[in-house]
N, C-alpha and C positions, 0 to 999 in steps of 0.2 A: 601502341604507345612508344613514340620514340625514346630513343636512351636517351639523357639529357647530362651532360659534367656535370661533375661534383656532387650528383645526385645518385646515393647507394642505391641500387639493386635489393638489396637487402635490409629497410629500413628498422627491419625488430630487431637487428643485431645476431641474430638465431645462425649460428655458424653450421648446425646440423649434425653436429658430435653431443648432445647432450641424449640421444636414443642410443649411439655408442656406448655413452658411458654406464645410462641403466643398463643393457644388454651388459654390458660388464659386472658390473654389479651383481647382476642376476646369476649368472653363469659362474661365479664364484664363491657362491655362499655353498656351504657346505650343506649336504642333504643325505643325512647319515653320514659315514663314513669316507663319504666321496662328495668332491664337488659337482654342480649339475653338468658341469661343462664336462665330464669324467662320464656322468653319465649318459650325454647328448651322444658322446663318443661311441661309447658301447652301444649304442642303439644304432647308431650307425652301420656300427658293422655287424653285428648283429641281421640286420636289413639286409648286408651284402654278403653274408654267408647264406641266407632265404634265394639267390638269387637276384636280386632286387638292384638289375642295371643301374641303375642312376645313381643310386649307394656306390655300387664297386667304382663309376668314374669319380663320386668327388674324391674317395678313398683317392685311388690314383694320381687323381689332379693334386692334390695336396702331397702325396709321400713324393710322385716322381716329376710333379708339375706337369700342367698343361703341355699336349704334344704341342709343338708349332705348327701353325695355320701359313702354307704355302702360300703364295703371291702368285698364280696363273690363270690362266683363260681358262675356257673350260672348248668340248669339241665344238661348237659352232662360233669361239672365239680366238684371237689367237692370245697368245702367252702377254702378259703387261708386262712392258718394259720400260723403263724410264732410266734418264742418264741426266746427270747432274756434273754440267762444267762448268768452271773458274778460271774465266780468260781475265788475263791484265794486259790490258791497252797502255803503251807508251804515248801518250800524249804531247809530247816533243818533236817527235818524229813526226815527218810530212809525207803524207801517204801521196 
């Protein structure tokens, strides 16, 4: 189906933050003494103290951020390069 102007994408209105907002909701109600989200936490690392890889990376990815993801070839490719220039043509001038 083609895109057609003036014609939302989206006609129910539904922006997709209303699941945000219960998850928020959720995750801050108090359950005993602590919030779930206090406890979601402690489960977490709880899992990465077991050992539990995946636990210790999001641990990581949130305390020290995502390592960055190099831009290269790999050995049967060579390196990606790209170059981005900005010539201004004088237009006056008679080549």
């Amino acid at each position: 189906m083609p895109f057609e102007p003036g014609v939302s994408g989206n006609p129910g209105g539904k922006n997709g933050k209303q699941f945000k907002a219960a998850l928020q909701i959720a995750i801050s109600r108090a359950d005993g003494d602590k919030t779930k989200l206090a406890r979601i936490a402690e489960a977490l690392v709880e899992k990465a103290i077991t050992g539990d890889v995946p636990a210790c990376n999001a641990i990581a990815d949130r305390l020290d951020g995502k390592p960055t993801q190099p831009i290269s070839g790999d050995d049967d490719a060579p390196a990606i390069l790209a170059r981005i220039e900005n010539v201004i043509i004088d237009s006056s001038s008679k080549a």
